[in-house]
C-alpha positions in Angstrom: 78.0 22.6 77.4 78.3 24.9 74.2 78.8 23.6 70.4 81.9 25.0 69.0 81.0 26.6 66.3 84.0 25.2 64.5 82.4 21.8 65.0 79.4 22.3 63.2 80.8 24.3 60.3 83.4 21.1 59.4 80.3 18.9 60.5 78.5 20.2 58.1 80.5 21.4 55.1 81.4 17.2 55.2 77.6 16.3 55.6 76.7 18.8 52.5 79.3 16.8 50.8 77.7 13.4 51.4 74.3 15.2 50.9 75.2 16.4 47.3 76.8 13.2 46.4 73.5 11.1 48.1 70.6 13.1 47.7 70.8 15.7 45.1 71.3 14.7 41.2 73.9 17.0 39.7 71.6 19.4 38.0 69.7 19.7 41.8 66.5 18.1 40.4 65.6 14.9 42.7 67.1 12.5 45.4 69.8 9.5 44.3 68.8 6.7 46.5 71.8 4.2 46.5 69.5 1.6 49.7 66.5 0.8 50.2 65.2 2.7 53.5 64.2 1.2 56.1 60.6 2.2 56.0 59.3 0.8 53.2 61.6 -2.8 53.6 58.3 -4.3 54.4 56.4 -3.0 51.6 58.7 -4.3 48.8 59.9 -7.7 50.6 56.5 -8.9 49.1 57.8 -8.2 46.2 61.4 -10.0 46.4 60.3 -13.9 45.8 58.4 -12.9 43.1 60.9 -11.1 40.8 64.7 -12.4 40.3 67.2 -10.3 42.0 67.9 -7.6 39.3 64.2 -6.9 38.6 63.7 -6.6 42.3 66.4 -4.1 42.0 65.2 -2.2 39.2 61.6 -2.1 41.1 62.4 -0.7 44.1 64.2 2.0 42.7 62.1 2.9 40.1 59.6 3.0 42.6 60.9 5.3 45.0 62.3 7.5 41.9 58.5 8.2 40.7 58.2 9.6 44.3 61.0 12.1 44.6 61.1 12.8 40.9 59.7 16.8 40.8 58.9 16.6 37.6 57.3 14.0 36.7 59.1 12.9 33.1 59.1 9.6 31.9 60.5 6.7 33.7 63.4 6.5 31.7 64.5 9.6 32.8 64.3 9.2 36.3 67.4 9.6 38.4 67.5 6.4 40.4 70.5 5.0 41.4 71.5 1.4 41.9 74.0 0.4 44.4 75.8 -1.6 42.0 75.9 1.4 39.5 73.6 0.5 36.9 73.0 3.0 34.3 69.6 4.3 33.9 69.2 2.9 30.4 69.2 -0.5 31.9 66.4 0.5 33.8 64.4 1.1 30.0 65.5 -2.2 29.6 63.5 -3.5 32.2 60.4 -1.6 31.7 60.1 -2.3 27.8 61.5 -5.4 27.2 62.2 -7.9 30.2 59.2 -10.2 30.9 57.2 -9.8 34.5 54.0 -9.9 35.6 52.9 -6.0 36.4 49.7 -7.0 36.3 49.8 -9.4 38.7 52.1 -8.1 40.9 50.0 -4.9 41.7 46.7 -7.4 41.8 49.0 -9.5 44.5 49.7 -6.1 46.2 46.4 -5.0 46.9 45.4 -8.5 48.1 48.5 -8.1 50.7 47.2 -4.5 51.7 43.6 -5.9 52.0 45.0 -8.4 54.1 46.9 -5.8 56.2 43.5 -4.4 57.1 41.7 -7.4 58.9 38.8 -7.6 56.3 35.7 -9.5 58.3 33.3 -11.8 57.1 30.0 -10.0 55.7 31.9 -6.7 54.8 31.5 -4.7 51.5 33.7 -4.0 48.6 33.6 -2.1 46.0 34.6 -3.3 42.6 34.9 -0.1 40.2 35.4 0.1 36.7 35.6 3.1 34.2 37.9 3.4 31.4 40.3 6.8 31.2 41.3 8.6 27.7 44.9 9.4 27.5 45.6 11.5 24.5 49.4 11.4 23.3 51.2 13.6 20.4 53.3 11.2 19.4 52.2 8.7 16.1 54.3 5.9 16.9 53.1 4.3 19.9 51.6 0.7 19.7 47.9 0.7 19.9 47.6 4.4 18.9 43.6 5.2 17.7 41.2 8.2 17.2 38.9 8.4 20.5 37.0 11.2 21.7 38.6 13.4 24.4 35.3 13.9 27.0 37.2 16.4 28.8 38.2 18.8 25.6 35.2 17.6 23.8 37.2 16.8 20.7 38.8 13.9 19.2 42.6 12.6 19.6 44.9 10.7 19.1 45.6 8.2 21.9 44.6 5.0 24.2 41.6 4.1 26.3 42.9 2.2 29.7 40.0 0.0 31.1 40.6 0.5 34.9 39.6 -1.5 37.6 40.1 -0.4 41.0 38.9 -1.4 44.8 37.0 0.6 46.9 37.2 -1.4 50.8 36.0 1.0 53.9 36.8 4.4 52.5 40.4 3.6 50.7 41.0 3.4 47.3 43.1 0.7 45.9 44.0 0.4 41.6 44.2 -3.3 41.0 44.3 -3.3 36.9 44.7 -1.5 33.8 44.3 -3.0 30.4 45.1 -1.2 27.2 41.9 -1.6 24.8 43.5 -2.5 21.2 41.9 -0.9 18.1 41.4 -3.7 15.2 44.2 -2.5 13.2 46.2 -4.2 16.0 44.1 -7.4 15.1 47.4 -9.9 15.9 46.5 -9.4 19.4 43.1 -10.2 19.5 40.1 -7.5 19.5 38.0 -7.1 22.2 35.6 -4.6 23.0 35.7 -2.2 26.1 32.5 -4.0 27.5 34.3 -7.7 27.0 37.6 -6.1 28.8 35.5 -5.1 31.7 33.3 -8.2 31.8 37.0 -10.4 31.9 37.9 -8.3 34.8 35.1 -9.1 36.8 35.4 -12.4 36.2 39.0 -12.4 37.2 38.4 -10.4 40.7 38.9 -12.7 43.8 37.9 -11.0 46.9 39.1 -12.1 50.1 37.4 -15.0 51.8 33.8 -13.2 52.9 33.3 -10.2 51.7 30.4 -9.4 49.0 31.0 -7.5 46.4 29.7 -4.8 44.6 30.8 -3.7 41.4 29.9 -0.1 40.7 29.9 1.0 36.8 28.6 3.8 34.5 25.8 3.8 32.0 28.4 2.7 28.9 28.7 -0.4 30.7 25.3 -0.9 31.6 24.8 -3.9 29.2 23.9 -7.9 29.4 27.8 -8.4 28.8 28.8 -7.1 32.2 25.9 -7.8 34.2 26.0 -11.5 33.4 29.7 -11.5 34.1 28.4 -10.1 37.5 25.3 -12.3 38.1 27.5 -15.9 37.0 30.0 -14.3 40.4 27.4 -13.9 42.5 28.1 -9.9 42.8 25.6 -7.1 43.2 26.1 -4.5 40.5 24.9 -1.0 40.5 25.1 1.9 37.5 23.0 4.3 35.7 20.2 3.8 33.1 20.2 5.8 29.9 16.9 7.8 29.7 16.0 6.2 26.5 16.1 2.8 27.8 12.8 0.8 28.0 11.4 -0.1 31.5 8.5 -2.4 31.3 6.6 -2.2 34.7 3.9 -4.4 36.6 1.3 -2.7 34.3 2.8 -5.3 31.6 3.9 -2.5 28.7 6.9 -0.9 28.0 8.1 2.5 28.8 10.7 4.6 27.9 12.4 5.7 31.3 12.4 9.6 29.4 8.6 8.9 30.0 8.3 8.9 33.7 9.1 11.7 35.5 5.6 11.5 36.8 6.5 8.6 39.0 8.9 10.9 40.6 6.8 13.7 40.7 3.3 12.6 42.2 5.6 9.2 44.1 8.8 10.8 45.2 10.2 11.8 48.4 12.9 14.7 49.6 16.1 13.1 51.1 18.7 14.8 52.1 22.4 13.0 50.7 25.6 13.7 52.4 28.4 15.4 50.5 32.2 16.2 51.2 31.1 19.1 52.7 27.7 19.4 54.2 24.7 17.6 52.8 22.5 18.0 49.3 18.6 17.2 48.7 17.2 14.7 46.1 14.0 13.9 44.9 13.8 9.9 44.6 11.6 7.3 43.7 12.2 3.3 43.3 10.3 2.1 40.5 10.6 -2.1 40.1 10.2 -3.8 36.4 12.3 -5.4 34.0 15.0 -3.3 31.8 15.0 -4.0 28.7 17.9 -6.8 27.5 19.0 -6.8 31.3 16.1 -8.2 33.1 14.9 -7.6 36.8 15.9 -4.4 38.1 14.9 -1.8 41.0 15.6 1.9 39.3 15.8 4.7 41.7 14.7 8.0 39.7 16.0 11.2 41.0 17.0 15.0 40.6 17.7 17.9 42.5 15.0 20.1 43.6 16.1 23.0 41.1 15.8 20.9 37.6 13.2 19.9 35.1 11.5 17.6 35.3 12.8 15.8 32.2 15.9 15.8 33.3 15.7 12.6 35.6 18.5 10.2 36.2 17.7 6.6 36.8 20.1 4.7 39.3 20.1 0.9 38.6 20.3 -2.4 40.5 19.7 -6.0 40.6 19.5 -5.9 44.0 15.8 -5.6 45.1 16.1 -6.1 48.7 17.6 -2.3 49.2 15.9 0.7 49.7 16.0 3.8 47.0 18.3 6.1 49.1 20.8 3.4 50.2 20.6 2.7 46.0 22.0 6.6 45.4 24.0 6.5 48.5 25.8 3.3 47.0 26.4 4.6 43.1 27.9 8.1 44.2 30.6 5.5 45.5 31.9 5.2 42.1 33.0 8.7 42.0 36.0 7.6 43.8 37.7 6.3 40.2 37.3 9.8 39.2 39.3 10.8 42.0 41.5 8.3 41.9 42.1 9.3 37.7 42.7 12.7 38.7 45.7 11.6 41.4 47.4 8.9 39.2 47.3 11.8 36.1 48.1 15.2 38.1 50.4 13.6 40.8 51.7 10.7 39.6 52.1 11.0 35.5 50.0 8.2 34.6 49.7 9.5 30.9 53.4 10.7 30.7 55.0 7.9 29.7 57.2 8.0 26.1 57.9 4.0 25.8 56.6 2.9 22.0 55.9 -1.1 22.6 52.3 -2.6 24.0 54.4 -4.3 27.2 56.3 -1.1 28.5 53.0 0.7 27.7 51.1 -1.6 30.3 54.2 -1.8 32.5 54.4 2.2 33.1 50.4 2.0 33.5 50.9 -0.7 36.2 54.0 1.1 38.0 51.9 4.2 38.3 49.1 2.4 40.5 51.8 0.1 42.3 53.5 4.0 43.0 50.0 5.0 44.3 49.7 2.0 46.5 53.0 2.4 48.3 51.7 5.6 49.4 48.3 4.4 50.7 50.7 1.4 52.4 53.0 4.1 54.1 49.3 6.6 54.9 48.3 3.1 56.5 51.2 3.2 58.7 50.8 6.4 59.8 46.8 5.6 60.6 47.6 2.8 62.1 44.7 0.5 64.1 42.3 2.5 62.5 42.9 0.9 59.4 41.6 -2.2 60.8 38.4 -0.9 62.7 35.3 -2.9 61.3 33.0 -1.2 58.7 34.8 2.2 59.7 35.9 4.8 56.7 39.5 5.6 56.8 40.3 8.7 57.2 43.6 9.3 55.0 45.0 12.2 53.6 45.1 14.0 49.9 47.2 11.9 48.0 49.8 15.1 47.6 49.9 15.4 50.9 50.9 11.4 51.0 53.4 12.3 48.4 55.1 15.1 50.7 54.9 12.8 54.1 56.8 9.9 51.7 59.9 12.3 50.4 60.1 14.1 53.7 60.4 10.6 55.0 62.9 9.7 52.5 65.1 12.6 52.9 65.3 12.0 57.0 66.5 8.4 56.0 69.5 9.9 53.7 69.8 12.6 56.5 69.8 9.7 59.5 72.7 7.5 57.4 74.7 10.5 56.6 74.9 11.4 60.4 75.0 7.9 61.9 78.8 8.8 63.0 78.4 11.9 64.8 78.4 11.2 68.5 76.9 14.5 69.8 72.9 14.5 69.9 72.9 18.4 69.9 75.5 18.5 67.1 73.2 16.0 65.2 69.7 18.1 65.6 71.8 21.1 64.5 72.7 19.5 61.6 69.6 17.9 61.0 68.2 21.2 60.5 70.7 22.7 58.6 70.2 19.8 55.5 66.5 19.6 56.0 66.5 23.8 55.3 69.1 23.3 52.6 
């Protein structure tokens, strides 16, 4: 039987009505979602008890704005649309001024993912912490300082966010972000980046079995954090400055600059996988006592190529592992790195505008609950292999989780705009007429 074409021209000239009113803002910029879809009900029903009725409101959408939002301005500017018609400014409201727990909602979110994924008793974790620069042009901002800008090589204006994120078979989950505050904002209590970090281990509660290992870099390599690991029970791993003093079975002390020779006349070829084929190492354990940490194994290494001054010393209280599961372990950290690079160049982690230290830390923590909603919904898609014992998940770029999530969004507008018409071929006709427009 054949389609009028008169059909599908009124069909859709009323569905392109619906679609500008529904999914298009008027200056064509992002989707207006007036319901929550379907798909991600059971992602934010965690969320529901925990929040009062409005705030769950403003969530949501604020949420699923970040998503579709193209171009990534602040969140006061995102087009979100409440079905009882709230104006946007009410949404600033809620990010700067009304009092909720964004810490600890995205920590209780993770924990709910976690638990989505069937951890088992004697699995590993990875607890990761690095802080992140964000320089910002504006003079206003609570908590403002001068810090040096690693990537520029130049100092800037800005904040230092200590991060803490989870590592658990191959997915990477953000679970906190605190704002380190300079001493001219002294009403709030000083603490050192070191002291941050060493609070955020102590705060970490894996689930019931796992053992831990918290991965950090050589800045926090120091008897603040360690300790904070040791008094938890957790394994820590990280890098040893070269000028740090090692002092051996011999009985005296060396500085770790000083033994290349160890690697050189001791060492061993290895060959490391990569992201893409495989890379050889030169490594060497070497057991002692580092100075103002204690008992440690270091693992010296460097490529084939380099001097051989230019060592680097992987560290571990952990003496029971061998030197290349040591390396094999630490290069697990690089996934912050990545995960820095997706919250900033996908997400706008270091775009936000808001002035006061609680919208500051709210943006920060809406940026990783944003990222976690599209690990949740590229957990879906995986499915049981999520949930496969001591087995890497394979998920995709995080851009291409961001296009799966807005074409998934827009065939939810598309599916309640067409629920009336009656005609299965009329429907995939006009199914892909809006999804081309």
């Amino acid at each position: 039987m054949m389609i009028r074409v008169g059909a599908i021209e009124k069909a859709l000239a009323r569905s392109m009505r619906v679609l500008s009113n529904n999914i298009v803002d008027p200056e064509g910029r992002t989707m207006i979602i007036d319901a929550q879809p379907a798909f991600v009900r059971a992602f934010f029903s965690f969320f529901r008890d925990r929040l009062s009725k409005p705030q769950f409101a403003h969530l949501w959408s604020l949420l699923l704005a970040w998503v579709v939002n193209v171009q990534r301005s602040a969140v006061l500017h995102l087009a979100a649309r409440l079905p009882d018609g709230v104006h946007r400014t009410s949404h600033g409201r809620f990010l700067t001024q009304a009092d909720w727990d964004a810490a600890g909602l995205l920590n209780e979110a993770v924990h709910e993912e976690l638990r989505r994924m069937r951890p088992r008793r004697g699995e590993y974790i990875d607890f990761i912490l690095d802080d992140h620069r964000i320089a910002k042009r504006g003079r206003k901002m609570f908590g403002l300082s001068k810090i040096w800008d690693h990537k520029n090589q130049q100092f800037v204006h800005g904040h230092i966010v200590v991060t803490a994120a989870i590592l658990f078979r191959g997915v990477v989950f953000p679970w906190r972000f605190e704002l380190w505050l300079p001493k001219s904002c002294g009403a709030r209590g000083y603490r050192k980046t070191t002291q941050i970090a060493a609070e955020l281990i102590a705060a970490f509660e894996p689930p019931t079995g796992l053992r831990v290992r918290v991965l950090f870099d050589a800045f926090f390599l120091c008897p603040t954090v360690t300790k904070s690991c040791e008094r938890r029970g957790f394994s820590w791993f990280s890098v040893a400055s070269r000028n740090r003093a090692l002092r051996r079975e011999s009985g005296y002390w060396q500085r770790i600059a000083d033994l290349p020779g160890v690697l050189k006349y001791a060492g061993r070829l290895v060959r490391m996988p990569r992201a893409r084929g495989t890379a050889t190492l030169r490594i060497a354990p070497v057991d002692g006592e580092l100075v103002r940490i204690g008992r440690v194994r270091l693992v010296l290494s460097k490529r084939p190529g380099d001097r051989w001054k230019n060592i680097v010393a992987f560290a571990t209280n952990d003496l029971r592992l061998d030197a290349r599961t040591i390396v094999s372990i630490y290069e697990r950290r690089w996934r912050i790195e990545v995960l820095f690079k997706e919250l900033e160049g996908d997400l706008g982690l270091g775009d936000y505008q808001v002035l006061t230290h609680r919208g500051i830390v709210h943006h920060l923590h809406l940026a990783g609950l944003v990222h976690l909603l599209l690990t949740h919904h590229g957990l879906d898609a995986v499915g049981a292999q999520a949930r496969k014992v001591n087995r890497e998940v394979a998920l995709p770029s995080l851009s291409r989780r961001l296009d799966d999530l807005r074409a998934a969004l827009r065939r939810d507008q598309l599916e309640r705009m067409l629920r009336h018409e009656d005609d299965p071929r009329l429907r995939r006709k006009l199914e892909n007429y809006l999804m081309a427009a």
